[in-house]
N, C-alpha and C positions, 0 to 999 in steps of 0.2 A: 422569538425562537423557542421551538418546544422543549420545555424543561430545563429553560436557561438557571431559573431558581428553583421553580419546586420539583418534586420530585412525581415520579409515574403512582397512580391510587393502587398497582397492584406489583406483584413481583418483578413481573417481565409485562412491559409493548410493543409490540411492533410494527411501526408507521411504514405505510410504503410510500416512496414517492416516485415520479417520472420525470426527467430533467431534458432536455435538449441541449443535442454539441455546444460545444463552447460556453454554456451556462456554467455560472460560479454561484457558490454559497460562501460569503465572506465570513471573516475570521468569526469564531461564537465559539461556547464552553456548554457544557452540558453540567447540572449538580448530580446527574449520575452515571454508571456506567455504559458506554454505546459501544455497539458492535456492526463499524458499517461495510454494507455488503452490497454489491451490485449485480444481481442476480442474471442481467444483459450490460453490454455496454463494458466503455473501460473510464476509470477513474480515478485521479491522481486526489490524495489526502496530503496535504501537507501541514505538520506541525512547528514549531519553533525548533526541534532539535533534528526534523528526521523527515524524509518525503516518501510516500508510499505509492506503488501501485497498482490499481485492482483489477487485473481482468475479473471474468466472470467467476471464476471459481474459489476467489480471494477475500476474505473481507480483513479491516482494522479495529482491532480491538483499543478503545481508549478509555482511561482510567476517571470519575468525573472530575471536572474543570482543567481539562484537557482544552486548550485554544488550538482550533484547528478550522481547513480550510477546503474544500471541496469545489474541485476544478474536473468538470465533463469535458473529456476525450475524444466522446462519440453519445449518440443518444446513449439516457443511460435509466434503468429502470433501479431503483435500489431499494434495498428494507435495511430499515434501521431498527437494529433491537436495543431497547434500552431497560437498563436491567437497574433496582432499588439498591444501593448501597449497602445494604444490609441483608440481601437476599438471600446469601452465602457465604461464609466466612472466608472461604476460601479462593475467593473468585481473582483471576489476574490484576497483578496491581500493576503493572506496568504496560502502557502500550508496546503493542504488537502487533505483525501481519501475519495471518494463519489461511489456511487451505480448508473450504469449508466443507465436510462431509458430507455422500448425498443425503443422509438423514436429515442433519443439522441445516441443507436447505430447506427439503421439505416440511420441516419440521414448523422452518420460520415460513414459509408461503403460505401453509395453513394459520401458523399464529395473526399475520396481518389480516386475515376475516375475523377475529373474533371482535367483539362490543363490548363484550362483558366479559368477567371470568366470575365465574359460580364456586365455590367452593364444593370439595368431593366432584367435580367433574370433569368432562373428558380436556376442555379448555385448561383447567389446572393442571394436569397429568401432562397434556402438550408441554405448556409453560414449565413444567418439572423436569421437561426429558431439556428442553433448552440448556436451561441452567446445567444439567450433567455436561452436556457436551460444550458447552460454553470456558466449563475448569478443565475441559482435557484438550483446548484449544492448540497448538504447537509451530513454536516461529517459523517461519519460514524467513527467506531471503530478497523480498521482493520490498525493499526498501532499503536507503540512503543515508546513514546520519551527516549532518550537516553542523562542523563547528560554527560556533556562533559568533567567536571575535579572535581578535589577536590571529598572531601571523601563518597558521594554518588555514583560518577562511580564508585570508587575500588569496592563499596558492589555490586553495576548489575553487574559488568565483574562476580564476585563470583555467581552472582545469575543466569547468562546465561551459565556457565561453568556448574552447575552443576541444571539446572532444574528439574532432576527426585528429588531431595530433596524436602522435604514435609516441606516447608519453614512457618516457624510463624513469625510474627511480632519482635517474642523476640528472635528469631532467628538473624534476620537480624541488631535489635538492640545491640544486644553482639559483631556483626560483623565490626558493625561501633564504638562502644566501647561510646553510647548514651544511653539515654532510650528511652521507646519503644514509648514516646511520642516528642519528638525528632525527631525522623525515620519517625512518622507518617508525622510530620511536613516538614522533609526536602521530600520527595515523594511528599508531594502534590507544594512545593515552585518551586520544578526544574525540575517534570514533569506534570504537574495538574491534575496530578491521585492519589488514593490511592495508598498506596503499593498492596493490596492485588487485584485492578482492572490492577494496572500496571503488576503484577505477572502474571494474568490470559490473559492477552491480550498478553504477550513473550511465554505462554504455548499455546495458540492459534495456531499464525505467523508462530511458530515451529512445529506444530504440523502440519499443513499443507503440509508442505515442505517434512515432513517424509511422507505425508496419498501419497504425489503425487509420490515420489520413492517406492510406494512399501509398504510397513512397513505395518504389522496387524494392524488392529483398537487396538484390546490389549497389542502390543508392542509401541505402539504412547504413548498410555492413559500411560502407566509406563515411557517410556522416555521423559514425560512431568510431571513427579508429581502426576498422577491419580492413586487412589489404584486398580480399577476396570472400567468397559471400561465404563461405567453404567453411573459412575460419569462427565467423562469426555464429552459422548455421551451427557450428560445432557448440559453441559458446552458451547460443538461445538454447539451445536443448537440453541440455544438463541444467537447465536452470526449470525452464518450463515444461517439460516433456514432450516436447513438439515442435513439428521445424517450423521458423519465419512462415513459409508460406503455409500451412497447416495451420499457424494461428492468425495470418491475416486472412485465410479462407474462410472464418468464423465472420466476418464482418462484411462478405461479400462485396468486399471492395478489387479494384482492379490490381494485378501487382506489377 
């Protein structure tokens, strides 16, 4: 795996690679910073704490030796920028999903042609502008934290198994055998969401994944919880800026 130990010979690389639906890249760490981006295609990252995912305009930012996991959605063309530990003091220490700027693409579609980087040249200047825009990165919502043990995972494995359930608060409190102020409390301690934003953001991720295999806009809205596609249509768009079928129109699939 590239730069499993050592690190990149210059500031910033950026590998492009091509993947095919349903292709996996198994668990692996990186010893430095990566910024992964799917320039086509959609892509699900998933780490130990937190599951992401990418349409096109999205990438993850992870910090190095970060154990993560790269699951193809649909083909998927991606640039991975990987950036030197020491390249900037200031660079994000913590994984994140961020909305890439049109610069910040082009910026990196130009960086994966380069071979070399010269010093005083226009490839360094590239690599220079990366890095600015790389520190002014900014979260966005398109990712899931995932407790990792004890009796709030048992209730999400129940609450991902069975999403089309039109889930309440006192629902999920009976499930953990708490009340429902309890439940409210352990959601926001282990993932610092509500329950009901953390609910909304797993009917999202999912629902994505089903818009891009195909699936109706009205059999998504039901196989996530939504009574009516109205509701859910409502939902996807304050989230993505674009209705269900505007974003499965991108992958010219049937709806």
């Amino acid at each position: 795996m590239i730069y499993a130990n050592e690190l990149p010979n210059q500031a910033v690389h950026v590998y492009a690679g091509e993947y095919a639906a349903n292709s996996v890249e198994d668990w692996h760490e990186h010893a430095c910073f990566q910024l992964i981006y799917a320039i086509s295609g959609l892509l699900r990252v998933r780490t130990r704490a937190a599951v992401w995912m990418l349409p096109s305009t999205y990438a993850v930012w992870l910090p190095p030796h970060t154990p993560h996991r790269l699951e193809m959605l649909s083909d998927v063309a991606a640039r991975s920028v990987f950036v030197q530990p020491l390249a900037r003091a200031d660079l994000i220490p913590h994984p994140q999903t961020s909305q890439v700027s049109p610069l910040l693409r082009e910026l990196i579609i130009r960086a994966a042609t380069f071979e070399a980087i010269k010093p005083h040249s226009m490839q360094e200047r590239v690599c220079e502008l990366i890095l600015d825009e790389l520190r002014a990165l900014k979260q966005e919502a398109l990712y899931v934290p995932l407790p990792q043990e004890g009796k709030l995972k048992a209730v999400c494995d129940v609450l991902l198994d069975r999403l089309h359930f039109p889930w309440q608060l006192a629902d999920v409190a009976q499930l953990a055998g708490v009340n429902e102020r309890s439940i409210s409390r352990y959601f926001r301690q282990e993932t610092g969401l509500s329950f009901q934003e953390w609910l909304r953001r797993q009917r999202l991720l999912t629902a994505l994944s089903y818009l891009v295999q195909g699936m109706s806009v009205m059999d998504t809205a039901i196989a996530v919880g939504y009574d009516n596609a109205s509701a859910f249509a409502t939902m996807f768009k304050s989230y993505m800026q674009q209705t269900p079928s505007e974003y499965q129109a991108e992958f010219k699939l049937p709806l």
